[in-house]
VOGU-3710 file (C-alpha; in Angstrom, 3 decimals, decimal comma):
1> xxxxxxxxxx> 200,394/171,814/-30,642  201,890/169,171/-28,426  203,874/165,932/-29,871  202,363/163,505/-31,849  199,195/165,058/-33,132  199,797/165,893/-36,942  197,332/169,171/-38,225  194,859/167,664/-40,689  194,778/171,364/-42,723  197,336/173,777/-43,241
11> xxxxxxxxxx> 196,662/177,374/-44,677  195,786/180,968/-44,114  193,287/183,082/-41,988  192,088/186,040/-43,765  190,272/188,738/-42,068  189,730/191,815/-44,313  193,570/192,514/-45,786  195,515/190,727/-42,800  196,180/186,801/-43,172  198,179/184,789/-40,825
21> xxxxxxxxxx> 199,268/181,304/-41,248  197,281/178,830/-39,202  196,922/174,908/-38,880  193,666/172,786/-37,812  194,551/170,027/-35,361  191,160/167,147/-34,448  189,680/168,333/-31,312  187,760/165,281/-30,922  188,444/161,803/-31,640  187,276/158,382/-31,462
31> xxxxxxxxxx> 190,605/156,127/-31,725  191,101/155,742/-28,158  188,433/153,726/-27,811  188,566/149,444/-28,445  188,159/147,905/-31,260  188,004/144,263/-32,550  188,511/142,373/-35,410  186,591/139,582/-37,083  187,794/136,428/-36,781  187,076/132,876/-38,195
41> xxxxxxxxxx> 185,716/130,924/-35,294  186,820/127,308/-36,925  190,468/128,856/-37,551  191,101/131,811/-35,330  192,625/133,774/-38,144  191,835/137,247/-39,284  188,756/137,107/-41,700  189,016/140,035/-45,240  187,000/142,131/-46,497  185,994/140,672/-50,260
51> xxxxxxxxxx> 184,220/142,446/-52,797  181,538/140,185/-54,801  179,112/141,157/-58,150  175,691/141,422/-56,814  174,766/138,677/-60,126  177,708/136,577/-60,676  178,824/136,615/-57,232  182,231/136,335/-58,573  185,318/138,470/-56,411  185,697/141,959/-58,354
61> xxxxxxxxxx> 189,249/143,312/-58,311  190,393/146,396/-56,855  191,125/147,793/-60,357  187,373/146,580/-61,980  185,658/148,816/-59,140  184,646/151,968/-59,595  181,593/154,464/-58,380  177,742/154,083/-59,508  174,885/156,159/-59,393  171,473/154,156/-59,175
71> xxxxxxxxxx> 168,634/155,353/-61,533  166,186/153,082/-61,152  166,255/149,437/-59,470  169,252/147,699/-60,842  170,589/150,178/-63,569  173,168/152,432/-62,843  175,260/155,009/-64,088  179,001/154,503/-63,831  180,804/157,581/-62,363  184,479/157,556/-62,769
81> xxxxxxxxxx> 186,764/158,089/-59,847  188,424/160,829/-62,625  184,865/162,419/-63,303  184,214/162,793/-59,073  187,715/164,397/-58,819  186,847/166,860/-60,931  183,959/168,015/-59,110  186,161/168,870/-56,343  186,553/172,588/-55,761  189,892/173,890/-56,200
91> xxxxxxxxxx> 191,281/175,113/-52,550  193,443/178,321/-52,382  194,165/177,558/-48,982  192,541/180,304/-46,700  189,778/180,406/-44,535  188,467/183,919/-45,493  186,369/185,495/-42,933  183,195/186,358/-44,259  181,270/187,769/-41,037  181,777/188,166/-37,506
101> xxxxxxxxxx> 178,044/187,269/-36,000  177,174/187,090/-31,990  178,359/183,508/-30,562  174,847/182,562/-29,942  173,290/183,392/-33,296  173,957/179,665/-34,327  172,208/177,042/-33,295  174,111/174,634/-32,646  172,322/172,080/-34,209  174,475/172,841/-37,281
111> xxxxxxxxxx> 177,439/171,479/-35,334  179,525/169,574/-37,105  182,973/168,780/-36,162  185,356/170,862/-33,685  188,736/171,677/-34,910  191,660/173,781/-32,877  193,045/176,284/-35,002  196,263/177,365/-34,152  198,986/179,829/-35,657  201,520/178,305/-38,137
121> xxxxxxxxxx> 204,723/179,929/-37,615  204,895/182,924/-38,768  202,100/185,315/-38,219  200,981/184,920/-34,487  200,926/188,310/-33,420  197,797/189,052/-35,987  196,342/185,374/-34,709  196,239/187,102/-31,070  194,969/190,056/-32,387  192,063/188,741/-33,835
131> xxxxxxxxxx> 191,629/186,167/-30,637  191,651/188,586/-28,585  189,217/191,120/-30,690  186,655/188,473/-30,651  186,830/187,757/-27,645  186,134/191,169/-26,435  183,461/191,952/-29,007  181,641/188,656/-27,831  182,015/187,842/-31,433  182,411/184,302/-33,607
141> xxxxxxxxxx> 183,556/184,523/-37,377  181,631/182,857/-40,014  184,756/181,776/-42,546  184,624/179,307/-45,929  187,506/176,937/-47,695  187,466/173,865/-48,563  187,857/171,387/-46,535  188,543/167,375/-47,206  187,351/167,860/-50,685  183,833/169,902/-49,568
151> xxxxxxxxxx> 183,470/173,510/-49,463  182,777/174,047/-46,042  181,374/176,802/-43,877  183,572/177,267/-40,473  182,558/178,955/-37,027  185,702/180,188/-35,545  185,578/181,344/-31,820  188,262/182,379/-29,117  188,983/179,036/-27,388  191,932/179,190/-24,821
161> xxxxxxxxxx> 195,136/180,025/-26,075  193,788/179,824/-30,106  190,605/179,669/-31,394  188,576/176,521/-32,388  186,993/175,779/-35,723  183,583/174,142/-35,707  182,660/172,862/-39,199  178,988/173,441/-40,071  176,282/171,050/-41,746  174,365/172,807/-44,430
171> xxxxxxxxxx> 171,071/173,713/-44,580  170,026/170,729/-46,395  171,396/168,691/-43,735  169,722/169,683/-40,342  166,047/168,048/-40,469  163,316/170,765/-39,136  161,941/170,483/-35,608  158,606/170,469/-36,460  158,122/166,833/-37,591  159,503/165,716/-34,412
181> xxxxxxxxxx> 157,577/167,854/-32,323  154,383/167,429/-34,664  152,477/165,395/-31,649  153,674/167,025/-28,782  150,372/168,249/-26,868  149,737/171,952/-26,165  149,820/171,781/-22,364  150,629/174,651/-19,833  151,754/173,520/-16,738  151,352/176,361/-13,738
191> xxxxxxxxxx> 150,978/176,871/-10,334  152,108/173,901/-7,481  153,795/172,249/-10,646  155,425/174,397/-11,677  157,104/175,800/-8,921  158,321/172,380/-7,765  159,911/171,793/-10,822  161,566/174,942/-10,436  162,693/173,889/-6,805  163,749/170,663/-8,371
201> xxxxxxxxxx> 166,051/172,390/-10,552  167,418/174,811/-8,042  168,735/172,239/-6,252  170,200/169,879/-8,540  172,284/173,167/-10,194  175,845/172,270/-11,106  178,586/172,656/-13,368  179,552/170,956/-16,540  182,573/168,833/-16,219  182,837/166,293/-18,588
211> xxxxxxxxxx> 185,511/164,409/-17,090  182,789/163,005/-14,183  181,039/161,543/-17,378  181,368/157,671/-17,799  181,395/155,862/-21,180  179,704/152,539/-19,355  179,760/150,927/-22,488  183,565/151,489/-23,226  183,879/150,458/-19,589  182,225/147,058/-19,943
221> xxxxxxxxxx> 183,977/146,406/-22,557  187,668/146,930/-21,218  186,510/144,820/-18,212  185,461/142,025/-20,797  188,905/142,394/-22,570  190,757/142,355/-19,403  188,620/139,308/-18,006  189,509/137,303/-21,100  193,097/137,989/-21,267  193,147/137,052/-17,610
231> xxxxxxxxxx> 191,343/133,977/-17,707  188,610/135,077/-14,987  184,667/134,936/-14,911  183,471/137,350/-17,399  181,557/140,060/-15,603  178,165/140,091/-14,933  176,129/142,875/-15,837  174,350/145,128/-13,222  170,492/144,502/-13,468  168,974/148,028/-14,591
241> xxxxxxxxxx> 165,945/149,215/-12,818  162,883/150,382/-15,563  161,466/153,553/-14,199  157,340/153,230/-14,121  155,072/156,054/-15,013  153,440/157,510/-12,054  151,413/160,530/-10,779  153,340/163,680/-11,898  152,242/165,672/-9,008  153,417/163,224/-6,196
251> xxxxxxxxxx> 156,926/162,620/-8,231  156,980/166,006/-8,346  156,339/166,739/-4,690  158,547/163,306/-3,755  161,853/164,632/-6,144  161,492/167,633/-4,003  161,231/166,302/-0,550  157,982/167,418/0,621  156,266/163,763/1,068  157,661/161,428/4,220
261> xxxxxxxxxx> 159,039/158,556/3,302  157,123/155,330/3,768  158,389/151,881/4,130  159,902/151,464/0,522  162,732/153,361/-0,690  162,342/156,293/-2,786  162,551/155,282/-6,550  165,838/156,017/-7,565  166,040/159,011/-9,651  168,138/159,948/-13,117
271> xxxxxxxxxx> 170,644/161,646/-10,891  171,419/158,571/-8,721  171,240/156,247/-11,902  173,954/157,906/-13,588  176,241/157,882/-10,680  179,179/155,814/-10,729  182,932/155,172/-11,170  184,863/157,160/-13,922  186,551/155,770/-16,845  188,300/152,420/-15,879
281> xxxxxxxxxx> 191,666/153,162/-16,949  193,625/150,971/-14,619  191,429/147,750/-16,494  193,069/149,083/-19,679  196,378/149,862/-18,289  196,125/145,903/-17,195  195,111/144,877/-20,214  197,950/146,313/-21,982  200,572/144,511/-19,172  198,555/141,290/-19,708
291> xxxxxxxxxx> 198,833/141,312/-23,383  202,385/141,864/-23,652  202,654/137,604/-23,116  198,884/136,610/-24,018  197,910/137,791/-27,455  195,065/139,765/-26,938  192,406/141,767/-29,501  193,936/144,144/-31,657  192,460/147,775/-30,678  193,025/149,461/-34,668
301> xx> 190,632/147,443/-37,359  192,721/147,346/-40,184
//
């Protein structure tokens, strides 16, 4: 794995009676995006984090705290931080392969978090032996270890050079479908309808790239940061046009080019909403420059 990223897990991959040694690096994460502080607006210093009893209101001390349990509205039992270590499973270290399933058995509503798993030093010709199986077969491995202090259950697949680790939720975790879908009505849509649609999506067919995806949000906010810094006008935000329910049939036909076009512009569609510049990472590049003589916002909360 390149420079700078440190693997989160060390162990073994077992698969029947060969084990390899193999490390989990983060495959996605959050900490390049901003983050700010809270400050005292009377003193412009950093405010902390205080811990108060919910009856005397008094500050509790880092060595008074400890965990609770609540029982009924205001009693508790106390847990001790020894007590909840012990419930931890003991970890031999190996993510033992249990099963190799077809890659779209799971539903990937048990998703978790993605994790690249990568061989340690030692042991990477039986790492490319098993990539490389899988990959043929069409195959992902269903493997269990713990984890961060949880047994977890692991869906390994071939993913480039390695293979990437998805942890799973448990059962218990993934809500059903069927209360959310409870009022949906029981409607089949045929004939003109539904061949537009279809026509629809043949021509709006493409291919995933994620890097044409903009976080507008993250966006705005570097272009707040950077205003700030700067001095300038903070930037005013783009007025967002509310789509209006209409006739199904003539948005249909209209998305699909089959009515003329009268005086007022075609509504714009989801397509043409999302549109728009990629990531601004010049404004954060500036930023950075800027705040190298201004102080600026601190981007790790602490």
């Amino acid at each position: 794995m390149a420079s700078g990223h440190r693997a989160q897990w060390k162990g073994f991959l077992k698969f029947g009676e060969v084990s390899c040694g193999v490390a989990l690096f983060t495959a996605a994460s959050t900490s390049e995006r901003l983050t700010f502080n809270t400050i005292n607006k009377a003193t412009g210093n950093r405010v902390n984090r205080v811990f108060i009893d919910g009856e005397t209101e008094e500050p509790v001390p880092k060595e008074l705290q400890t965990k609770g349990f609540e029982i009924e509205n205001g009693q508790y039992i106390v847990i001790d931080p020894d007590e909840i270590a012990a419930a931890v499973p003991e970890s031999n270290k190996t993510l033992e392969i249990e099963a190799f399933i077809p890659c779209s058995e799971v539903d990937d509503v048990y998703f978790d978090k993605p994790y690249y798993l990568t061989p340690d030093k030692m042991g990477g010709d039986a790492f490319v032996a098993l990539r490389d199986g899988m990959r043929k077969s069409k195959v992902a491995a269903i493997a269990r270890t713990v984890l961060f202090r949880r047994m977890r259950t692991v869906l390994i697949r071939p993913h480039g050079k390695g293979l990437i680790a998805t942890t799973l939720n448990y059962d218990y975790e993934v809500r059903s479908s069927a209360k959310a879908f409870e009022e949906m009505p029981k409607l089949k849509i045929e004939g003109e309808m539904l061949d537009l649609a279809k026509h629809i999506i043949g021509t709006k067919k493409g291919e995933f790239d994620p890097a044409t995806f903009d976080d507008r949000y993250e966006a705005a906010l570097e272009a707040l940061v950077k205003a700030k810094i700067e001095g300038k006008a903070l930037p005013k935000p783009k007025k967002v046009e509310v789509s209006q329910p209409n006739d199904l049939l003539a948005a249909l036909r209209e998305s699909a080019g089959l009515m003329k076009s009268g005086a007022d512009k075609p509504k714009r569609t989801a397509a043409n909403a999302n549109k728009g510049v990629g990531r601004q990472r010049a404004a954060r590049g500036a930023a950075g420059k800027a705040a190298s003589s201004k102080a600026a916002p601190q981007r790790k909360a602490g």
